[in-house]
N, C-alpha and C positions, 0 to 999 in steps of 0.2 A: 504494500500500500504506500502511496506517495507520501511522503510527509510534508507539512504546509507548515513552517515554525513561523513563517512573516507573519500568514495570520493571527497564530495563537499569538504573536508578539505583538502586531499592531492592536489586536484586540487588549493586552495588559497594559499597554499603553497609554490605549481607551482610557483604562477603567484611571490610569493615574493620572490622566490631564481633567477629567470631570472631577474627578477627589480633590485634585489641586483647584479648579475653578471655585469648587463648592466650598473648599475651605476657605479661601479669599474671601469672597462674599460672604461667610458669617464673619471672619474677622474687621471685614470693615464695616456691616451692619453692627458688631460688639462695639466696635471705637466708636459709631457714632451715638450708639445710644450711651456710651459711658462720658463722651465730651457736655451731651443733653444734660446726663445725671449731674454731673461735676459742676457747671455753670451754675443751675438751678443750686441745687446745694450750697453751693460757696455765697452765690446773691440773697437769699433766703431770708439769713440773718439782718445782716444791713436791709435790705427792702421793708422786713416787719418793723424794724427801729423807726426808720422814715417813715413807717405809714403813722404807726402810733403816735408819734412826733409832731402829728396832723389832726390826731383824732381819728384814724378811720384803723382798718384793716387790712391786710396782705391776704388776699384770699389763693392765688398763687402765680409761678412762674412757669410759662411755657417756652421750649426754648423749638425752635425751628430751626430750618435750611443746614449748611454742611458747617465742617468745624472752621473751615477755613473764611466763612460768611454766614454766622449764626443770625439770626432773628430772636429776639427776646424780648416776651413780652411777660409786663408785669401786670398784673389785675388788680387795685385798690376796690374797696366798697366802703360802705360805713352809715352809721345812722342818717347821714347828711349827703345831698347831691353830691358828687366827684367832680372839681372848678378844674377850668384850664390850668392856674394855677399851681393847685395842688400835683398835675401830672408833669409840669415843669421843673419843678423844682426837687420831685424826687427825681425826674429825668437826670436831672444837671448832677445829684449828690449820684446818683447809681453808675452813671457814667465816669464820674472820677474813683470811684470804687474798681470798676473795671481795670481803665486804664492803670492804677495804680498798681492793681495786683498782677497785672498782664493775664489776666484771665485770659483774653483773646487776643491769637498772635495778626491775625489778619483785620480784615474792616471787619464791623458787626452791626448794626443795627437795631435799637432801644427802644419799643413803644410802648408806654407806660397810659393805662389805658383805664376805663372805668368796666363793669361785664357787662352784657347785653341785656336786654328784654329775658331772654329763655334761663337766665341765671338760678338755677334751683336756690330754695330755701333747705339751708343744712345748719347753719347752726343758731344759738340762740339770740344772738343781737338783731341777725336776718328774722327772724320769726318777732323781737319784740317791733323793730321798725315798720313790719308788715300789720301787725294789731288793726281791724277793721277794712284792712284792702281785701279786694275778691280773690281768693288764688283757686289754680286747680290743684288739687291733690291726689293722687297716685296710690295708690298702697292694693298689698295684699294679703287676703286672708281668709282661712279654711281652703286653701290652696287655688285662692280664685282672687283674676285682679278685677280691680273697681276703682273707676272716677269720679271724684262729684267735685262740683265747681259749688264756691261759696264763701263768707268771711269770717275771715278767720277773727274767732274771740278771744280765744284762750290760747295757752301751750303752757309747758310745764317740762321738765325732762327727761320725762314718760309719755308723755301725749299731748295731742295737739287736738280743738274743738273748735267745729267748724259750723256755720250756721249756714245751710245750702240756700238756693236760688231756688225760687219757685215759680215753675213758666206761667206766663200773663195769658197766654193764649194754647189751645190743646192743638190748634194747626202748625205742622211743622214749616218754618219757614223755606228751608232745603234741607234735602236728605240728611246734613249732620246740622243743622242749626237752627233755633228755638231762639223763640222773644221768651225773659225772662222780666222777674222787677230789678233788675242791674243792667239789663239792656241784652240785646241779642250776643249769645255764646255758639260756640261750636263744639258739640260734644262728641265724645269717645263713643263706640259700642258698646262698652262696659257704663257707660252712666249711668248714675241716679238719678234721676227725674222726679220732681217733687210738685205737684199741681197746687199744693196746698203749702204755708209754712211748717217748719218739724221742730221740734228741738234738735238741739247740737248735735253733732254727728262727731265722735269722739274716738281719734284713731293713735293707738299705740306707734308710737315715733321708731320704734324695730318692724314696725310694717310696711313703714313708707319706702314707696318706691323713688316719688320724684314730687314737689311740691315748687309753683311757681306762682308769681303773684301777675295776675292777670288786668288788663285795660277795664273801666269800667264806663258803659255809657248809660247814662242813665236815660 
């Protein structure tokens, strides 16, 4: 029988230029997520000092793009609107932080930013500045999830009590959206729906899934 050793040889080849490929690429997805880690880590400290230094909060740091041109963004919040101001001036202190420590050897770019509208409610300052806003709330339980939109009255460290919305009219506006007395919402499949007002709707804060403070029109 002929022997074929090229094959068997380009075939072991094979297999050690894909091993090689494959090992590069986790090694430089490792360095990139360890340059992420390290950035965020090392800023952390200094960014909660400035924020508190203001009044507000560090809720966190994301860092983005390659090591060589990072994006980093810091998120502030607080009882009190986020001012131009306030994101300048920790801009200008974070930045000399950086440059100081040579955190980054290349350019980088600093956007020190207030959170969006979708910003979950997680902890308890979020929850006491929210006191009478409509939020949605999320949770699960008896292995079943459930929405219900409402304002929130209470919280506590255990739980949070919610007074729902109760629709003004039984005709659906659109498939997911109902007039309410808080003005028209768009609900989940899983809703509660309440035609009538209820008492508090009272949910264990190890239930929640996701809880956001929502626009109200009356």
């Amino acid at each position: 029988m002929r022997k074929r050793p090229l094959l068997k040889k380009d075939g072991y080849c094979q297999k050690i230029f894909w091993r090689d490929i494959f090992s590069r690429f986790h090694k430089r997805r490792t360095m990139s997520t360890t340059f992420k880690t390290t950035i965020s880590d090392i800023l952390t400290k200094p960014a909660a000092r400035l924020a508190q230094a203001r009044g507000l909060h560090l809720l966190r740091i994301q860092v983005r793009g390659t090591e060589s041109a990072p994006v980093i963004e810091v998120l502030l919040d607080g009882n009190r609107a986020i001012t131009i101001d306030d994101c300048e001036t920790v801009s200008k202190e974070m930045s000399s932080e950086i440059d100081s420590v040579k955190l980054v050897k290349g350019n980088y770019r600093l956007d020190v930013m207030s959170p969006g509208l979708e910003e979950p409610l997680v902890e308890d300052w979020q929850f006491e500045r929210s006191l009478g806003r409509l939020v949605e709330a999320q949770y699960r339980e008896d292995a079943e999830h459930h929405t219900v939109h409402g304002h929130l009255r209470t919280y506590t460290e255990k739980e949070i009590a919610i007074e729902p919305v109760h629709v003004k009219k039984p005709k659906i506006l659109k498939p997911n959206r109902v007039t309410t007395d808080s003005g028209p919402i768009a609900f989940e499949k899983d809703e509660q729906l309440y035609d009538e007002p209820v008492e508090l709707v009272r949910i264990d804060r190890k239930h929640l899934v996701k809880v956001i403070a929502q626009p109200e029109f009356a």
